[in-house]
Structures are given as structure tokens and as C-alpha cells.
N, C-alpha and C positions, 0 to 999 in steps of 0.2 A: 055682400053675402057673408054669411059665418056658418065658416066649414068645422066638422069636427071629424077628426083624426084619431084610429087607435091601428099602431102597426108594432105588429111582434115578429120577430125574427128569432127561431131555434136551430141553433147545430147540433145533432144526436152524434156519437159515435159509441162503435162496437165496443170500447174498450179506453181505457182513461185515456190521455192525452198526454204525452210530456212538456209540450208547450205551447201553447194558444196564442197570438194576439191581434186583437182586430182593430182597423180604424174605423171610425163609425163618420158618418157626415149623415145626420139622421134631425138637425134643428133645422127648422123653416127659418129663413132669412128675415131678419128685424129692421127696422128703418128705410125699407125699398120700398117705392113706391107703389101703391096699389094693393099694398100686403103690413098686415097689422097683428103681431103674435101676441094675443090674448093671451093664452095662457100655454106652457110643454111643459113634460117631463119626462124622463127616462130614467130607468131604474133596468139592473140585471140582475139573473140568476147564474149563479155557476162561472161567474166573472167578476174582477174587482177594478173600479174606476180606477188607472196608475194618474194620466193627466188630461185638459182639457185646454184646449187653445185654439186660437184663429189662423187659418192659412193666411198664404200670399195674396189669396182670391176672397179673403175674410169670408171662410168658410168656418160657421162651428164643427169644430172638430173634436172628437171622445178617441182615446186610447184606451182599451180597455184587454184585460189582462185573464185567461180563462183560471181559472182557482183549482190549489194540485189537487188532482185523485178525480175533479170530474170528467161526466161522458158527458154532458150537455152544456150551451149556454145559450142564454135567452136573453132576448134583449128587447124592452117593453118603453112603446113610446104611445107619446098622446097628448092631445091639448086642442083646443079651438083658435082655428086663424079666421082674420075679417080681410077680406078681398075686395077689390073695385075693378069694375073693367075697364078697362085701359085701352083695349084694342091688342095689345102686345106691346105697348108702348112702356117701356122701364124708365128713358134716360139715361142722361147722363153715367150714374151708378155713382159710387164712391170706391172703387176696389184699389188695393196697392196695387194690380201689375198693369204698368203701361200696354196703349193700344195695339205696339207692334209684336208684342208677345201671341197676340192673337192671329195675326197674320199668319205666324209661323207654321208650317206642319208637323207634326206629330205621326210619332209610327203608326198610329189609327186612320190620323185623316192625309194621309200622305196622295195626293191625287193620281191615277194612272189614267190610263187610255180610255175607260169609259168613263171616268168624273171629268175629267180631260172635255172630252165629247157634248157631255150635258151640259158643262161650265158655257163653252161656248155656243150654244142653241140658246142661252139668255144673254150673250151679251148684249147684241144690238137693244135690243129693250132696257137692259142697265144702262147702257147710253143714252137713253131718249130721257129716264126718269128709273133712280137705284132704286125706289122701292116697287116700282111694278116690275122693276127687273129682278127683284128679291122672289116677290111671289111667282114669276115664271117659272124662277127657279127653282122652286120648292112644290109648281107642280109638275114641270120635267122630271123631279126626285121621284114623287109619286107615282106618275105613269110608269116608270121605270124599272121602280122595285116595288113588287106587289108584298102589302103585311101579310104574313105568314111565319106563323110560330115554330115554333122549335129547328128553325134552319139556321139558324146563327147560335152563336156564344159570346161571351163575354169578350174574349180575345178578338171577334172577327174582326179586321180590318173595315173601312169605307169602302174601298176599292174592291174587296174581296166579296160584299154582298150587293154591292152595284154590277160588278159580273154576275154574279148567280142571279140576280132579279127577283130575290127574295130576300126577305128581312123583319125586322118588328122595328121598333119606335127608336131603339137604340140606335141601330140600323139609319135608319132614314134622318136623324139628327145628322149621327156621322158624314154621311153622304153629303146633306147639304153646307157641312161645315167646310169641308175639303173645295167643294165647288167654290161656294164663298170666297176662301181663302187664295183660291186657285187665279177667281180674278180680281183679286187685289184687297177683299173687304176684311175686315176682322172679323171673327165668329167663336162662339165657344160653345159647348155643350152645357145644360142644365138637365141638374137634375129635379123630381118632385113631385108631388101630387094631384090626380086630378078626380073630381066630381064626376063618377057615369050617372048619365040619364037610365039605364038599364038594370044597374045592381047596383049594391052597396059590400058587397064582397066582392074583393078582387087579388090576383095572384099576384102582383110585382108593383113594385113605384112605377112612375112612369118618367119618361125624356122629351126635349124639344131642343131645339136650336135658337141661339139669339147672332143678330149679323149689327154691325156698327154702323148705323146710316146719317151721315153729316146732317144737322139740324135735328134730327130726333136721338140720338143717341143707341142705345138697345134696343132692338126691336125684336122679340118675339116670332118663330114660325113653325108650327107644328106640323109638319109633312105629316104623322098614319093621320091624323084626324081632319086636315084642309083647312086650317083655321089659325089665327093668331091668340094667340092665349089672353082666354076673357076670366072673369071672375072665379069660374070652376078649377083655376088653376093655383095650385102653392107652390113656390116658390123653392128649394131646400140650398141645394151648392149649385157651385159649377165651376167649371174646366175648363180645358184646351179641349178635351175630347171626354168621350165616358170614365175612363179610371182615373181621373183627376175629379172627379164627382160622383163617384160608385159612394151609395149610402154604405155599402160597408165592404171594405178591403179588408182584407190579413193572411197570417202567414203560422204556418204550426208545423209540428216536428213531430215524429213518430210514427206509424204503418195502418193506425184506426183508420178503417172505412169512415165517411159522413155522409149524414144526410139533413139534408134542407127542408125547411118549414118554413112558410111565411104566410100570416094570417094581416090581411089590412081590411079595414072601411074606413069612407069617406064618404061622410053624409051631409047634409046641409040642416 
């Protein structure tokens, strides 16, 4: 399938800024399987590219610098990716950080009493065969914490919207990442895009989880949507957890209110 992409991202503020800088992780990932970038680019307004580099996770990455005197920056991205379905099947990968880095927990996906809980209601089925013990576990996730918007943030924890039983896509990556981890598997969050059957405008990128399963490598599992990631899906970063993969992180200085815009389609 060939997806086409156009996503903007605008910061307003009340009043100039004295210092802006954003990370961007906003390129669809090149050379992975199943995922073919045609063409990107990105261009900003009210910001100056400082530098561009790959993470440890060979994530593309953009630093980008807000320019003195403005109240806005805009940041314009687009291109056509060609996808295959896989099933959620990646492989192997090619990344620099070793497998046990994934293992590890992170302040996000740090497991408590109820990841704890779920973790163990799939083991015996991980036992019998890891990947039907993957998807029990990812639909335990889902019975668990129902999608629902605007009850998390960016900071919530795993554990923290696995108690409340609410969450978005973020949310439920999290969760099953921590369970993963909790029994033994390596997992990391991705970030990306995906094709609705419903609209072609839509408000946020979207998340999923990938777990290490011996003989196939990365596997794909999309807890809000029940599904392993088929062809409607692109690919962008990924993490140990969400802010190791947030299309765009940063950090500013000065008392300006802001506010957020974000306009995407993804159409076929």
C-alpha cells in the first residue's frame, strides 16, 4: 500500500520566547522491513535546523532552534511511504542497543501491583507458546483499561493508568510494555502513523508496542485497536517507553503561555 502523509505541528505563544528547543523524531524509518520511504521532507517556520543525527535506537532525529523575536514555530512534514503486511512481524531489526536494554524498566514502564496482576494472568499461556502468550497479554491490557481520551498525559506512568482503567494508545503501549518486561521479554514502545478506515483527519500520531519473541524477532502489538500492525501502519522512532520516541520533545525559557496545534492526514 502507499500511504501519503502531511503533518504540521504549530507552537503559538503570547509573547516572544527567550529560548525554544525542540527534538523532533518526525522521519518514518528507512531500510525496515515492510516499510519503503518514497519520499519526506520537513521544513520550519519561526525555527532554524542547529543539527541532525541518529540515536542509539537509529532514530532520525532533528534539533531544531526557535528563531529570536518569534511567538510561533511550525514544523511541516510530508512524503509517501509504501508498506507491506507483515502481520507485525519486523525481525530481527538492525538497531545499536542490545536486547537487555529492553528488558529494563523505565520510570514509565516500571511495573506495580496491577501490571504485576495482568503480567501474571498470561503467564501460563507464555508458557505453553510466547506468542499466544503475547496476544493474551495485550488482550488482558485491553479489557483492563478502557480508550478514553483526555485522562492521561504525556507524563502518566504504566502503572498509573492501569490503576485508573483508563487511557489512549499511549497508555496501552505502556502497559503492555511493563507486563512484557515484567515477565522476562524485551519490549519497547514505537512511535507512528496509522491509516483510519473513518477519516483522513486526525488529531495526534499514534503508538503501539513491539515485544522480542525468539524465532521471529520484533513483533508488533496494537492494544486500543486488537490487532498486530498491517500495512496501514508507518513506522517513525522508538524507545524503551514513550519519551524516548515522542515525535517531538523540548525545553524553553521565559513566562509565554503556549498553545498547540496539530493538523495530520494519512491517506492511501
Amino acid at each position: 500500500m502507499r500511504l501519503k502523509i502531511s503533518h504540521t505541528t504549530t507552537y503559538a505563544y503570547d509573547r516572544p520566547v527567550d529560548y525554544a528547543l525542540l527534538q523532533l523524531r518526525l522521519t518514518p524509518r528507512g531500510g525496515v522491513a515492510g516499510q519503503n520511504v518514497l519520499s519526506w521532507s520537513t521544513r520550519y517556520e519561526g525555527a532554524t535546523l542547529q543539527v541532525a543525527y541518529e540515536d542509539h535506537f537509529r532514530n532520525a532525529v532533528e534539533m531544531v532552534q526557535m528563531d529570536d523575536g518569534s511567538q510561533s514555530v511550525s514544523i511541516h512534514c510530508s512524503g509517501e511511504i509504501e508498506t507491506e503486511d507483515r502481520t507485525g512481524v519486523v525481525g530481527p531489526g538492525c538497531g545499536l542497543a542490545p536486547l537487555w536494554l529492553y528488558r529494563q524498566p523505565t520510570k514509565a514502564t516500571t511495573a506495580g501491583p496491577v501490571i504485576r496482576k495482568l503480567a501474571a494472568g498470561a503467564k501460563d499461556t507464555l508458557a505453553e507458546n510466547a506468542l499466544s502468550g503475547v496476544h493474551d497479554l495485550s488482550d488482558r491490557v485491553a479489557e483492563a483499561v478502557s480508550y478514553a481520551k483526555g485522562t492521561t498525559h504525556v507524563a502518566t506512568s504504566a502503572e498509573e493508568a492501569a490503576s485508573a482503567g483508563q487511557g489512549v494508545c499511549q497508555d496501552h503501549a505502556q502497559i503492555l510494555i511493563s507486563a512484557a518486561r515484567h515477565l522476562g521479554l524485551p519490549a519497547r514502545y514505537v512511535s507512528g502513523y496509522l491509516l483510519l478506515s473513518d477519516r483522513i483527519d486526525q488529531e495526534a500520531a499514534h503508538g503501539w508496542a513491539e515485544v522480542w519473541l525468539e524465532g521471529l524477532g520484533w513483533v508488533g502489538f496494537d492494544v486500543s485497536n486488537a490487532i498486530c500492525p498491517d500495512d496501514r501502519y508507518v513506522r517513525v522512532a522508538v524507545g524503551r517507553d514513550y519519551s524516548e520516541a515522542a515525535p517531538v520533545h523540548g525545553l524553553r525559557q521565559g513566562g509565554a503561555s503556549e498553545e498547540l496545534c496539530v493538523s495530520l492526514q494519512v491517506q492511501q
